[in-house]
mmCIF file of the N, C-alpha and C atoms, coordinates in Angstrom:
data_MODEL
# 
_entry.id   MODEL 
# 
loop_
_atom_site.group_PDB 
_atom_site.id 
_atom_site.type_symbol 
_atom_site.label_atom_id 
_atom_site.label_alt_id 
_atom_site.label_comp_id 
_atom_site.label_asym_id 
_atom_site.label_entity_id 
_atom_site.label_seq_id 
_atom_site.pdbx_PDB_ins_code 
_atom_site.Cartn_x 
_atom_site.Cartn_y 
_atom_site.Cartn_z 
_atom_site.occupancy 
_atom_site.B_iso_or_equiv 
_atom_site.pdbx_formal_charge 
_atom_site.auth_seq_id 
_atom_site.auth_comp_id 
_atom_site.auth_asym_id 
_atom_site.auth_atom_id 
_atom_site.pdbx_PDB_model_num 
ATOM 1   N N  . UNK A 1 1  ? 117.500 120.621 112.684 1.00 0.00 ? 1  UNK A N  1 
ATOM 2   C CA . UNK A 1 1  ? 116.782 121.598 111.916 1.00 0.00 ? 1  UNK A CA 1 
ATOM 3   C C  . UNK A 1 1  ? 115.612 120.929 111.201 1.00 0.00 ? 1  UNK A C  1 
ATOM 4   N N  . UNK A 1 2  ? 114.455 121.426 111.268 1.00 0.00 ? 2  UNK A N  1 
ATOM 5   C CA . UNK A 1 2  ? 113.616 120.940 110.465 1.00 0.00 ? 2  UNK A CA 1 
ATOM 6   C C  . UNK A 1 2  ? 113.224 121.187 109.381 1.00 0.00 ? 2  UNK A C  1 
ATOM 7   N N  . UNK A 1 3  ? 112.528 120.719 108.202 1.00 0.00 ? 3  UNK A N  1 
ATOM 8   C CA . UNK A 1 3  ? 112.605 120.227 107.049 1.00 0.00 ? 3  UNK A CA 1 
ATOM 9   C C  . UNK A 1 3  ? 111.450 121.503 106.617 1.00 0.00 ? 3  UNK A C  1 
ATOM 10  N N  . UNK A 1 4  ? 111.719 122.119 105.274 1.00 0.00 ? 4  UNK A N  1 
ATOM 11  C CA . UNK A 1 4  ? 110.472 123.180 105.034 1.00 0.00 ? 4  UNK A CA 1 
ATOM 12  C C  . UNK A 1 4  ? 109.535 122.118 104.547 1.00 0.00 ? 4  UNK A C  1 
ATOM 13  N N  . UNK A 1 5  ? 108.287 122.245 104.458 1.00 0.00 ? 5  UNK A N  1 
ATOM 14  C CA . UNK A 1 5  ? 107.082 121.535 103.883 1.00 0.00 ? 5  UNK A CA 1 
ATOM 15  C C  . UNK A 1 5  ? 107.165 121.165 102.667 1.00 0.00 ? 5  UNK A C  1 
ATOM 16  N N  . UNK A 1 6  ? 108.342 121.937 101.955 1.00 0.00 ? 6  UNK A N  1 
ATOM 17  C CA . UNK A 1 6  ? 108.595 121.269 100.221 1.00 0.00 ? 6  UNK A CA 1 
ATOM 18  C C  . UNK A 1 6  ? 109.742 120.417 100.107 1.00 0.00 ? 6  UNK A C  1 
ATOM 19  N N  . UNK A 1 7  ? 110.531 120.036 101.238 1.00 0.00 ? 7  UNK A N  1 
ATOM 20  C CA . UNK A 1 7  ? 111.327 119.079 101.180 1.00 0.00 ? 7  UNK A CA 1 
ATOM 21  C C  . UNK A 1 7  ? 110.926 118.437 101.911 1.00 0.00 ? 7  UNK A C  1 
ATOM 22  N N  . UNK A 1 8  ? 110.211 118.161 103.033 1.00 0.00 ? 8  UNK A N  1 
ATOM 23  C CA . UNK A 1 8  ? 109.051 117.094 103.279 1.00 0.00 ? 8  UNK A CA 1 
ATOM 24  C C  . UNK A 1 8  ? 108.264 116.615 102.523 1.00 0.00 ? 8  UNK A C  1 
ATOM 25  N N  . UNK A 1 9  ? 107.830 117.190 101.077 1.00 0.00 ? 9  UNK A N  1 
ATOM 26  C CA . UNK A 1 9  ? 107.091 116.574 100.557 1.00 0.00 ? 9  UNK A CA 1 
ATOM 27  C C  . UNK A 1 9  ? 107.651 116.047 99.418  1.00 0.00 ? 9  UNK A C  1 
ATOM 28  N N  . UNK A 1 10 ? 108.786 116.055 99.390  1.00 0.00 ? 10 UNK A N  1 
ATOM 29  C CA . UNK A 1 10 ? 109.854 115.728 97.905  1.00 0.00 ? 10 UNK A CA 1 
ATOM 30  C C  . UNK A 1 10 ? 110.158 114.283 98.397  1.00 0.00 ? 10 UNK A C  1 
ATOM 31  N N  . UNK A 1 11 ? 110.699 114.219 100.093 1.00 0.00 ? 11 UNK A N  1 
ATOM 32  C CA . UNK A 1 11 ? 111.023 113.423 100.674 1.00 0.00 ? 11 UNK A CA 1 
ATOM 33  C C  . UNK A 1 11 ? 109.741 112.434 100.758 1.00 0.00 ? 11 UNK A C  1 
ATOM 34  N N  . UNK A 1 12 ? 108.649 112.760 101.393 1.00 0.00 ? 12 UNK A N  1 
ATOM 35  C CA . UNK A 1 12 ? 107.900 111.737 101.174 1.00 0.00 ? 12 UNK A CA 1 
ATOM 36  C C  . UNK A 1 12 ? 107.110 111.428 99.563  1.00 0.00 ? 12 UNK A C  1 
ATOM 37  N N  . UNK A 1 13 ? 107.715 112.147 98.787  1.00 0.00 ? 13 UNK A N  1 
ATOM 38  C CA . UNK A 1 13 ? 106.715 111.249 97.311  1.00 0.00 ? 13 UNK A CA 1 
ATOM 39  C C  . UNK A 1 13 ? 108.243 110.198 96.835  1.00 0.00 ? 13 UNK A C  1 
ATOM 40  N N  . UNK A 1 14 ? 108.950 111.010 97.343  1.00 0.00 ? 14 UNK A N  1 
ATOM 41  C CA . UNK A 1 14 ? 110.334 109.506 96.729  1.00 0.00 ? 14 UNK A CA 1 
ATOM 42  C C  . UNK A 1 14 ? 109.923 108.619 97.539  1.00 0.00 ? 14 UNK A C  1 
ATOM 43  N N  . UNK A 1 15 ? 109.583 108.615 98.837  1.00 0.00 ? 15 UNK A N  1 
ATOM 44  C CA . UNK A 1 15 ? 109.301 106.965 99.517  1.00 0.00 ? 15 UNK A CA 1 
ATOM 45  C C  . UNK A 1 15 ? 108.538 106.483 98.833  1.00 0.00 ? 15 UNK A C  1 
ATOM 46  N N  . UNK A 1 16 ? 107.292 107.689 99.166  1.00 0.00 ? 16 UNK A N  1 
ATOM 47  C CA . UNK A 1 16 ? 106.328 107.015 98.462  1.00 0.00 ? 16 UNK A CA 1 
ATOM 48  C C  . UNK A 1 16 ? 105.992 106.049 96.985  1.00 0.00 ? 16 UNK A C  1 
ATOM 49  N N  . UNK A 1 17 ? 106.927 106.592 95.874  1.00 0.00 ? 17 UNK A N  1 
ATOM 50  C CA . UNK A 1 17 ? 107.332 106.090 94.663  1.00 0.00 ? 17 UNK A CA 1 
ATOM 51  C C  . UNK A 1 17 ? 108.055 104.619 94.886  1.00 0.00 ? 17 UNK A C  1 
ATOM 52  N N  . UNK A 1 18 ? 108.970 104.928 95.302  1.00 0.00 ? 18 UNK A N  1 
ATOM 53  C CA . UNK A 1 18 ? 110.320 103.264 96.209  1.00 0.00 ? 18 UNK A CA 1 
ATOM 54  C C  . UNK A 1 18 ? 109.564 102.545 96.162  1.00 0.00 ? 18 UNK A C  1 
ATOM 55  N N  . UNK A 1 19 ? 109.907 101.054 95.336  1.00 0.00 ? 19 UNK A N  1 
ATOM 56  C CA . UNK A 1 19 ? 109.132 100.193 95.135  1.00 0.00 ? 19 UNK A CA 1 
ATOM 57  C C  . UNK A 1 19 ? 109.920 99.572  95.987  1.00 0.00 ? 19 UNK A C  1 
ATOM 58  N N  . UNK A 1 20 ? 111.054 99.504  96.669  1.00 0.00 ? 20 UNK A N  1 
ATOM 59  C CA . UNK A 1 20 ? 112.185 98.929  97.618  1.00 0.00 ? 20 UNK A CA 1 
ATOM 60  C C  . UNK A 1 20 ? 110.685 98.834  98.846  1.00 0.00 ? 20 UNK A C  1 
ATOM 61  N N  . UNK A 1 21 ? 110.839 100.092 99.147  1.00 0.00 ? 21 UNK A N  1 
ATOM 62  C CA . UNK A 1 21 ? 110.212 101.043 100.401 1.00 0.00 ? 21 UNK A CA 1 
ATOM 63  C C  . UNK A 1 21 ? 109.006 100.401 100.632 1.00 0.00 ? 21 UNK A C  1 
ATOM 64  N N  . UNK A 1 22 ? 107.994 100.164 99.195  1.00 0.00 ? 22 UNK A N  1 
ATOM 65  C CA . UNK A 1 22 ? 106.655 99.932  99.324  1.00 0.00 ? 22 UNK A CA 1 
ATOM 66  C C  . UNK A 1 22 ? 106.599 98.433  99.802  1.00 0.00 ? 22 UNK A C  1 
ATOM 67  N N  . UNK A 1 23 ? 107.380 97.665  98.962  1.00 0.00 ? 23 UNK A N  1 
ATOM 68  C CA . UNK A 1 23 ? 107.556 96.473  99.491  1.00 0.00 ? 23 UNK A CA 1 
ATOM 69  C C  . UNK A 1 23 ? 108.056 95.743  100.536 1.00 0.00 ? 23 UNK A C  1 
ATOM 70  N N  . UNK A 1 24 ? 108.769 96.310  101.702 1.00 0.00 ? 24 UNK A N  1 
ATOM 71  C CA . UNK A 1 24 ? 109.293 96.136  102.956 1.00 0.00 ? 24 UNK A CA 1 
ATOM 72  C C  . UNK A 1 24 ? 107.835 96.686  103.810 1.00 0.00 ? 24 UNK A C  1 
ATOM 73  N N  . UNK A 1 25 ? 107.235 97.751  103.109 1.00 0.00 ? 25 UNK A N  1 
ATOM 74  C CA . UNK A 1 25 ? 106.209 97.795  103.998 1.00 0.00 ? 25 UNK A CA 1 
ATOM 75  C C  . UNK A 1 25 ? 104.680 97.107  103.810 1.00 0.00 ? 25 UNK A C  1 
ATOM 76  N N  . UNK A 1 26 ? 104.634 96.701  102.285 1.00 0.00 ? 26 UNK A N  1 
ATOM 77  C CA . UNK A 1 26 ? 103.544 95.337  102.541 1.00 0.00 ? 26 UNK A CA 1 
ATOM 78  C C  . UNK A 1 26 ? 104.132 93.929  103.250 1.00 0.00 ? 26 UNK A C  1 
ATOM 79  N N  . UNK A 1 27 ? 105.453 94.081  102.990 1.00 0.00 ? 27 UNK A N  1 
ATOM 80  C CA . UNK A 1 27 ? 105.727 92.414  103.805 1.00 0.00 ? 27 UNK A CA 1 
ATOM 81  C C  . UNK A 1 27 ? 105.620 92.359  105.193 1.00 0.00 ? 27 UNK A C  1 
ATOM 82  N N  . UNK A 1 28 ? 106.450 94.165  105.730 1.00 0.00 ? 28 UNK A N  1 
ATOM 83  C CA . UNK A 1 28 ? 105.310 93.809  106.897 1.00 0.00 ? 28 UNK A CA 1 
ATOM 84  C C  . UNK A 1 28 ? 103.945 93.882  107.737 1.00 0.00 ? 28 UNK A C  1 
ATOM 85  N N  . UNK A 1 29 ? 103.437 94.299  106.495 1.00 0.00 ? 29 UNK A N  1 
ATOM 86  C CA . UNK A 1 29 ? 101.909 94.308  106.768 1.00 0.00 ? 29 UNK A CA 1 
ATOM 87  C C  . UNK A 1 29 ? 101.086 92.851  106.583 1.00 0.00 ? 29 UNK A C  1 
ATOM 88  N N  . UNK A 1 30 ? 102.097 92.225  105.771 1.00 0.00 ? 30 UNK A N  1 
ATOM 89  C CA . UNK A 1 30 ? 101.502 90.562  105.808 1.00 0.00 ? 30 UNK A CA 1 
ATOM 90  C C  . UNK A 1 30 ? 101.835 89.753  106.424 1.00 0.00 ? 30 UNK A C  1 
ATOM 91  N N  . UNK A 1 31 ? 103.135 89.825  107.367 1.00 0.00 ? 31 UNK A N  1 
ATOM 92  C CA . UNK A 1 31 ? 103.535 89.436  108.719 1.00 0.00 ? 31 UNK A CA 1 
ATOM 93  C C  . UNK A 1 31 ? 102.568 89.453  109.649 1.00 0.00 ? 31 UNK A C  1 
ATOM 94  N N  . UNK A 1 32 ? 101.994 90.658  109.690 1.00 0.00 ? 32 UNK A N  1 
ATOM 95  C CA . UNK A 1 32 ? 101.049 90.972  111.008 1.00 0.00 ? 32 UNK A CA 1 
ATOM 96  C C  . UNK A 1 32 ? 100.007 90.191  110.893 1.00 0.00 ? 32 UNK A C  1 
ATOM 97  N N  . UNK A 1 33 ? 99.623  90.360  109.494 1.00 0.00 ? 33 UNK A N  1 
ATOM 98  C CA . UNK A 1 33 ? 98.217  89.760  108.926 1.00 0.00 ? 33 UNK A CA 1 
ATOM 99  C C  . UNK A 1 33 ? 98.354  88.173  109.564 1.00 0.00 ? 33 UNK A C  1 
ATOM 100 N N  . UNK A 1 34 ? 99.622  87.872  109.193 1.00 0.00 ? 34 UNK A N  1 
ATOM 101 C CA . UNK A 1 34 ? 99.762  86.128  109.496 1.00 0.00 ? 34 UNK A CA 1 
ATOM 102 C C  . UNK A 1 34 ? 99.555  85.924  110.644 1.00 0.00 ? 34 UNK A C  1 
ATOM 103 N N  . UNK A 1 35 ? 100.323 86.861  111.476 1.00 0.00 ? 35 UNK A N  1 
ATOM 104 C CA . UNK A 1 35 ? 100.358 86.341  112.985 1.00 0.00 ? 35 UNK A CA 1 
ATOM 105 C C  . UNK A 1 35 ? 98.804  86.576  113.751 1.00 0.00 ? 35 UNK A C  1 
ATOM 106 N N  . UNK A 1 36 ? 98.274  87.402  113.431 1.00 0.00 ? 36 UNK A N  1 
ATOM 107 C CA . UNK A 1 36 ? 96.557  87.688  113.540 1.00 0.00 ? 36 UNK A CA 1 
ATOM 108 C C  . UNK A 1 36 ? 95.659  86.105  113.192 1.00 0.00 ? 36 UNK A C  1 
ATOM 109 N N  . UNK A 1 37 ? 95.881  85.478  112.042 1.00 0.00 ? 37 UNK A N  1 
ATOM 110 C CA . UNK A 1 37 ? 95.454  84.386  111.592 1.00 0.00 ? 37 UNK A CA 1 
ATOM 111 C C  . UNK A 1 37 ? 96.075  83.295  111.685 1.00 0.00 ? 37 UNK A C  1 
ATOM 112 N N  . UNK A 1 38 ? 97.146  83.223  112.489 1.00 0.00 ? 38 UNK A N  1 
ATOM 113 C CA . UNK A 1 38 ? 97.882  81.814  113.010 1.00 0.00 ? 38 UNK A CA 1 
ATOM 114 C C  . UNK A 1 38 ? 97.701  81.789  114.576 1.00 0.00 ? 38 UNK A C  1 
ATOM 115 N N  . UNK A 1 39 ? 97.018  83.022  114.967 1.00 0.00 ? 39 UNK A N  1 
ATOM 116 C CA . UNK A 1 39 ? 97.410  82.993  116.753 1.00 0.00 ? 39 UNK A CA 1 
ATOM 117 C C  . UNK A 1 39 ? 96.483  82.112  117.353 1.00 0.00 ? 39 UNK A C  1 
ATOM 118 N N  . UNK A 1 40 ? 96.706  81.497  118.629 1.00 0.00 ? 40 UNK A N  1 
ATOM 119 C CA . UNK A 1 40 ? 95.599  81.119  119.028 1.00 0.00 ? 40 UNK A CA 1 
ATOM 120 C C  . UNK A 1 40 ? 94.855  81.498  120.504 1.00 0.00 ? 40 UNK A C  1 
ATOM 121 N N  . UNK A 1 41 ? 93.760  81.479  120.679 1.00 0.00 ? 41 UNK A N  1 
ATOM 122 C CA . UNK A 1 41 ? 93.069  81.876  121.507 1.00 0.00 ? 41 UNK A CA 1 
ATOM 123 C C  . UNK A 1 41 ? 93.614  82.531  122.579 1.00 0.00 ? 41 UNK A C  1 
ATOM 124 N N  . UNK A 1 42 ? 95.039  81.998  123.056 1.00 0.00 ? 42 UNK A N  1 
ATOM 125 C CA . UNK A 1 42 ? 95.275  82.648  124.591 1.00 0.00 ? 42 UNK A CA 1 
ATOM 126 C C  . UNK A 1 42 ? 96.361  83.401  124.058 1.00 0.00 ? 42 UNK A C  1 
ATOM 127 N N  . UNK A 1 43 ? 96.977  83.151  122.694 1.00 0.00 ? 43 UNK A N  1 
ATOM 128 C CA . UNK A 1 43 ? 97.644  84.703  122.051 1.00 0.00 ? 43 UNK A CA 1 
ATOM 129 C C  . UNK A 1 43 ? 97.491  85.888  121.969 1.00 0.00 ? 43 UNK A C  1 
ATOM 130 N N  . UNK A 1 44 ? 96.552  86.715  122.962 1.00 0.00 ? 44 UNK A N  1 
ATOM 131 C CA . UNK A 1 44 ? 96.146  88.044  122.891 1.00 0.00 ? 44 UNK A CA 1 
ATOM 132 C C  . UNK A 1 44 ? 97.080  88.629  123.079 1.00 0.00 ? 44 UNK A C  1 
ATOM 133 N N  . UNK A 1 45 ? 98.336  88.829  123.536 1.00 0.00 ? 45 UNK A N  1 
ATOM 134 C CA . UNK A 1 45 ? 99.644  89.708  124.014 1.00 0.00 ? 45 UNK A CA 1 
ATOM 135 C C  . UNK A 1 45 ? 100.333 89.362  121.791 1.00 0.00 ? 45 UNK A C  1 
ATOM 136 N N  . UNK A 1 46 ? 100.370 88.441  121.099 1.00 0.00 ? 46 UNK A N  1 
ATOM 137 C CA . UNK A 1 46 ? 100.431 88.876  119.773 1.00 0.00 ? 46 UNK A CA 1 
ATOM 138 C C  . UNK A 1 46 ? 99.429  89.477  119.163 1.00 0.00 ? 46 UNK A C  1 
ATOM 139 N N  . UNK A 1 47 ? 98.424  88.959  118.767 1.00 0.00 ? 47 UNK A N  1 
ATOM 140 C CA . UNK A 1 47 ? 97.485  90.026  118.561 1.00 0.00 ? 47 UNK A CA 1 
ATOM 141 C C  . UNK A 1 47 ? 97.923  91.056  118.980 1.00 0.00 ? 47 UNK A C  1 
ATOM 142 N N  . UNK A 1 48 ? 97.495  91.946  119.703 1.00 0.00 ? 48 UNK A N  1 
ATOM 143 C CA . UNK A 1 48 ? 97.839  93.572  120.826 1.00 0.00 ? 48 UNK A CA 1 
ATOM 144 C C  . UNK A 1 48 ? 98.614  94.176  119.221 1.00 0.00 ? 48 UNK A C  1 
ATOM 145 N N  . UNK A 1 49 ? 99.872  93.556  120.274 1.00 0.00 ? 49 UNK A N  1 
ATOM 146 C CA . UNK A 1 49 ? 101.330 93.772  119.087 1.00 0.00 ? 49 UNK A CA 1 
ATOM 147 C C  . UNK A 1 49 ? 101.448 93.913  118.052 1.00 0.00 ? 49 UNK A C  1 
ATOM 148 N N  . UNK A 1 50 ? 100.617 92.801  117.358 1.00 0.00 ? 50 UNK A N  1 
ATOM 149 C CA . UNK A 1 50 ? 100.426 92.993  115.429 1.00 0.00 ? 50 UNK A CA 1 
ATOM 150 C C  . UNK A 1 50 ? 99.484  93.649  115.195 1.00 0.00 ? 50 UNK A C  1 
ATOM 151 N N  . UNK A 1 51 ? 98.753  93.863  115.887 1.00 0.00 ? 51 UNK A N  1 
ATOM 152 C CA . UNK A 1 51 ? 97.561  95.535  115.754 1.00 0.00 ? 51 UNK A CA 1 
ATOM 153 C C  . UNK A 1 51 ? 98.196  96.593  115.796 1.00 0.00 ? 51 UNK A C  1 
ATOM 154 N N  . UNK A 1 52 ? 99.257  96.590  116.547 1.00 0.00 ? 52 UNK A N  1 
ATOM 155 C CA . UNK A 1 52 ? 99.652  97.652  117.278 1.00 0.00 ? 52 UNK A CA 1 
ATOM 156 C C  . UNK A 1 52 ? 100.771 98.468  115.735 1.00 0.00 ? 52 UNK A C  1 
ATOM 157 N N  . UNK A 1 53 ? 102.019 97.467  115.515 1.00 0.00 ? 53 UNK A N  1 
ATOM 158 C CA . UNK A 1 53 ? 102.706 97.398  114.006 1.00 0.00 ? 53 UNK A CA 1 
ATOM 159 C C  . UNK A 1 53 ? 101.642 97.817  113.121 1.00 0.00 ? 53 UNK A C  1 
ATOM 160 N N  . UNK A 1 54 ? 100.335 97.409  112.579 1.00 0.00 ? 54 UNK A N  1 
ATOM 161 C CA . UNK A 1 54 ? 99.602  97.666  111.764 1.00 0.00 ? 54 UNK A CA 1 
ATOM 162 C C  . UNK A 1 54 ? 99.396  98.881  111.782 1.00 0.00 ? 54 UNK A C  1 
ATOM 163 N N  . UNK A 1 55 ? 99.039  99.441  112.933 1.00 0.00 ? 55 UNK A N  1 
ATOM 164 C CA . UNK A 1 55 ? 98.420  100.605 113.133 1.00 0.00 ? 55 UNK A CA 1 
ATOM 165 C C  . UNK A 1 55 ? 99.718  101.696 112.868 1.00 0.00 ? 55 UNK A C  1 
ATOM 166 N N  . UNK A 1 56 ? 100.958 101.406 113.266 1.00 0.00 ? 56 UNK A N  1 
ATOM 167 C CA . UNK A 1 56 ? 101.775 102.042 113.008 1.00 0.00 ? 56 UNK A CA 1 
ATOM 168 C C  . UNK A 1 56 ? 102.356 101.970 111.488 1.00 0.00 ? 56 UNK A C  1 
ATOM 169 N N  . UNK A 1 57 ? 102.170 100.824 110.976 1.00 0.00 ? 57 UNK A N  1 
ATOM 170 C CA . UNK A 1 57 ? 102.605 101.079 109.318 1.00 0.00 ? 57 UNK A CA 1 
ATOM 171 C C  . UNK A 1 57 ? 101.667 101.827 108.503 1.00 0.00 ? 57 UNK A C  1 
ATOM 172 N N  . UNK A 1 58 ? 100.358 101.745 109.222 1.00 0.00 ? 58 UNK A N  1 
ATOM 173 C CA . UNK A 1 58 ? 99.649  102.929 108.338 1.00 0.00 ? 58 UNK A CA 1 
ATOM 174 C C  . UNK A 1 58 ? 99.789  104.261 108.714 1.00 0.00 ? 58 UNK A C  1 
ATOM 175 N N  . UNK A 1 59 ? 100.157 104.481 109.877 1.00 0.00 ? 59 UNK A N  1 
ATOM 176 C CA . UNK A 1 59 ? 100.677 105.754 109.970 1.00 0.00 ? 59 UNK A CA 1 
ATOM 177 C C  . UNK A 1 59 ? 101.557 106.529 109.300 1.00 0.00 ? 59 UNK A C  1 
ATOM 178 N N  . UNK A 1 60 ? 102.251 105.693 108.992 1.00 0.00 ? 60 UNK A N  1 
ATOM 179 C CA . UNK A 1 60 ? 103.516 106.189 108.101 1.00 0.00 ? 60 UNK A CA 1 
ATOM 180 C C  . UNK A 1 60 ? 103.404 107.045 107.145 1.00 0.00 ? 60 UNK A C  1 
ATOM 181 N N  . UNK A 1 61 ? 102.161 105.928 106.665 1.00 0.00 ? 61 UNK A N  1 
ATOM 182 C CA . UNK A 1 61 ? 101.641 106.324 104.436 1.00 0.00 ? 61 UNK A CA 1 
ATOM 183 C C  . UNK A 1 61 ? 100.831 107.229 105.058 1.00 0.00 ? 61 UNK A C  1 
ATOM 184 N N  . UNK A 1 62 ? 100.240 107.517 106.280 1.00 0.00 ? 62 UNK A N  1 
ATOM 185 C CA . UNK A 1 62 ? 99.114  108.748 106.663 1.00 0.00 ? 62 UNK A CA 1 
ATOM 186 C C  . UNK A 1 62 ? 100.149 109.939 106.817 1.00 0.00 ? 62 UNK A C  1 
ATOM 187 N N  . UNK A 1 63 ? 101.347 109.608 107.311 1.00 0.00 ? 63 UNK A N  1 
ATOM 188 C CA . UNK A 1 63 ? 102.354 110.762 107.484 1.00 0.00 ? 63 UNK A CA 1 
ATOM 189 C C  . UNK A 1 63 ? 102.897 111.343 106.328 1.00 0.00 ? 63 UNK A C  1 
ATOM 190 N N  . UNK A 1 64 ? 103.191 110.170 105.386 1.00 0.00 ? 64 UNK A N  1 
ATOM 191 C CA . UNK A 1 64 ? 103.952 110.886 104.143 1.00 0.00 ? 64 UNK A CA 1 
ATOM 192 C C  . UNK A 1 64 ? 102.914 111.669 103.015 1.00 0.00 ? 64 UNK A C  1 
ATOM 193 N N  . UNK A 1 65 ? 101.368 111.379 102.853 1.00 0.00 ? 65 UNK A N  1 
ATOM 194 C CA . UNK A 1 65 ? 100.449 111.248 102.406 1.00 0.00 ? 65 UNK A CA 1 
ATOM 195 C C  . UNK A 1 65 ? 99.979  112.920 102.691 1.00 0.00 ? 65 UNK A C  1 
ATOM 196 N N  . UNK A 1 66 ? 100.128 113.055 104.092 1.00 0.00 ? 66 UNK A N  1 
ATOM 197 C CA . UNK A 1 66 ? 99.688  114.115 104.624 1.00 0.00 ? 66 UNK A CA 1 
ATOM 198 C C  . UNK A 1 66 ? 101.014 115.499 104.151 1.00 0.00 ? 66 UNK A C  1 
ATOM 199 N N  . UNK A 1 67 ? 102.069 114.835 104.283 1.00 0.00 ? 67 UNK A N  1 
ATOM 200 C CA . UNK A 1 67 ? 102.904 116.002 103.700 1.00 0.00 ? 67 UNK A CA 1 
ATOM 201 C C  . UNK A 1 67 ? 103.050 116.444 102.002 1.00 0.00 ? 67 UNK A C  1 
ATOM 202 N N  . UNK A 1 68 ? 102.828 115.566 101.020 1.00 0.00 ? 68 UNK A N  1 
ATOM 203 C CA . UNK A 1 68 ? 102.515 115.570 100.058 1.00 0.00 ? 68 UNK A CA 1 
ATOM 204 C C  . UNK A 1 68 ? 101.156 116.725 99.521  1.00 0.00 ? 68 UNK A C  1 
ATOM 205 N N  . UNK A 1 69 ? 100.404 116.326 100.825 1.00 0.00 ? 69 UNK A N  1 
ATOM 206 C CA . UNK A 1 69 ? 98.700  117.417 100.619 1.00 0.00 ? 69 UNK A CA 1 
ATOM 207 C C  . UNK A 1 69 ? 99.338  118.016 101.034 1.00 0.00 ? 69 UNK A C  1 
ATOM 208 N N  . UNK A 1 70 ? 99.977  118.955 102.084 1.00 0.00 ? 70 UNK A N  1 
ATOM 209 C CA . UNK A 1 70 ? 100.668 119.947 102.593 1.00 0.00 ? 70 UNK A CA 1 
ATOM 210 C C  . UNK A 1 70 ? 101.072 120.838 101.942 1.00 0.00 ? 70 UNK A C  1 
ATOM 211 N N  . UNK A 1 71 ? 101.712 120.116 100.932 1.00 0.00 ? 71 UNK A N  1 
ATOM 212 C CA . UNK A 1 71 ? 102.313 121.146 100.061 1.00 0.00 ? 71 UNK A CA 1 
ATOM 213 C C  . UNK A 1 71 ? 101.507 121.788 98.548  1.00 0.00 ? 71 UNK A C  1 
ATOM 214 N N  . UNK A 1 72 ? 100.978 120.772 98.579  1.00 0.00 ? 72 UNK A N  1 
ATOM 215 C CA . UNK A 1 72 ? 99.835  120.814 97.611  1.00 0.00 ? 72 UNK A CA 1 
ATOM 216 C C  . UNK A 1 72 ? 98.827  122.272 98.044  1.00 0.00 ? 72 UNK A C  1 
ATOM 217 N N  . UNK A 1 73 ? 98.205  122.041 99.528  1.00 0.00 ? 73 UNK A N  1 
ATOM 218 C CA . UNK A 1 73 ? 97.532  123.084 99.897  1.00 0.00 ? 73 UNK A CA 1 
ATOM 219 C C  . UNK A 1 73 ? 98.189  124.604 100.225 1.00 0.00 ? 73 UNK A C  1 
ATOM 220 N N  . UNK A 1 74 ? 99.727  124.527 100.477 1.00 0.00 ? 74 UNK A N  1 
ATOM 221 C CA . UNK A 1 74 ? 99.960  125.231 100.849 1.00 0.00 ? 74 UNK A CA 1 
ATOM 222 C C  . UNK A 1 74 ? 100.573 125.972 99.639  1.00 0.00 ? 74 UNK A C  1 
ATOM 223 N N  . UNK A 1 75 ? 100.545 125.204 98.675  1.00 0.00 ? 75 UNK A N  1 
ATOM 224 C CA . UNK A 1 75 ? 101.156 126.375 97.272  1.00 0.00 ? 75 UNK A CA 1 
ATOM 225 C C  . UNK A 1 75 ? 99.617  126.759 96.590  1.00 0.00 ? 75 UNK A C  1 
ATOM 226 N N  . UNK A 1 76 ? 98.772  125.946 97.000  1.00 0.00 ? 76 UNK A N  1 
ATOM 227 C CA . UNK A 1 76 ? 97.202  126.545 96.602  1.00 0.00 ? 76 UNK A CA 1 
ATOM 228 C C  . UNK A 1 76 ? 97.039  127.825 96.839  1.00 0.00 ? 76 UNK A C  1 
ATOM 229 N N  . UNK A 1 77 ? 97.140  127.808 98.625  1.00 0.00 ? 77 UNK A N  1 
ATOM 230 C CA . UNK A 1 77 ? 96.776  129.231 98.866  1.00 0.00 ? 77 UNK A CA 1 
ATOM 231 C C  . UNK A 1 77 ? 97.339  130.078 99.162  1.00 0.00 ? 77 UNK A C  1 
ATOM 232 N N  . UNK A 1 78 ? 99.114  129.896 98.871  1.00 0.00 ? 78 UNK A N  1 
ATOM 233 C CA . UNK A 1 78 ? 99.907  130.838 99.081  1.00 0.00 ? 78 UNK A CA 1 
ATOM 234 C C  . UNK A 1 78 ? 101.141 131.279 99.788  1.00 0.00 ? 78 UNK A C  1 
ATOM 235 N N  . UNK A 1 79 ? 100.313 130.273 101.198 1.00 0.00 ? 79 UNK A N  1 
ATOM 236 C CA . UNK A 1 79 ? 101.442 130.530 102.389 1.00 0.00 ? 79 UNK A CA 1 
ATOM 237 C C  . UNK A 1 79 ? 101.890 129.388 103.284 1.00 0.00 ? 79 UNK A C  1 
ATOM 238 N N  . UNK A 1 80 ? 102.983 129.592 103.638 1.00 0.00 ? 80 UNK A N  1 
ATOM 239 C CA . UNK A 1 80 ? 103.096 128.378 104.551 1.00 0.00 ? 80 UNK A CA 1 
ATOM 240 C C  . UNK A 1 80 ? 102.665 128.732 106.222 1.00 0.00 ? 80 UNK A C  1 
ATOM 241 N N  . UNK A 1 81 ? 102.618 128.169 106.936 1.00 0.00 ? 81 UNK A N  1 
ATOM 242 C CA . UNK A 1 81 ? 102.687 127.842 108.815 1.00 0.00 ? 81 UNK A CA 1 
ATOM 243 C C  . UNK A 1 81 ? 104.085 128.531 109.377 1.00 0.00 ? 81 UNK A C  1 
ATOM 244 N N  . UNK A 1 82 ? 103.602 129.343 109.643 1.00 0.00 ? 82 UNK A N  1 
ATOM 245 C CA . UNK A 1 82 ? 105.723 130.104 110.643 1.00 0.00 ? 82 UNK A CA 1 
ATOM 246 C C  . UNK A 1 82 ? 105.733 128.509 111.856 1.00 0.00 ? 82 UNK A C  1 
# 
């Protein structure tokens, strides 16, 4: 069953708040960072990979970020999405 847009967004401002949460996800955002700046030249298959993690840990905060406005907009103007 899926989640109404106001418990999606309850759910993502508690992550978002989790200093547990926030911090598992800068450490591994500074993992990636490392392996980007320790690789060497014929390391392109890490690189790829730690771009790839990066790109997906910001997705996350773009996902929870986005449900947070969601609800925000959607008690603005009234209605939700059937």
């Amino acid at each position: 069953m899926a989640l109404d847009y106001k418990q999606r967004a309850q759910r993502a401002r508690r992550l978002l708040a989790n200093e547990d949460f926030k911090a598992v996800l800068e450490d591994l955002r500074e993992r990636q960072k490392d392996t980007f700046a320790m690789s060497g030249a014929e390391d392109m298959d890490k690189r790829e990979n730690a771009h790839a993690i990066l790109r997906a840990i910001n997705e996350i905060g773009y996902l929870l970020r986005a449900d947070v406005d969601a609800e925000l907009l959607i008690d603005k103007k009234g209605s939700a999405p059937l």
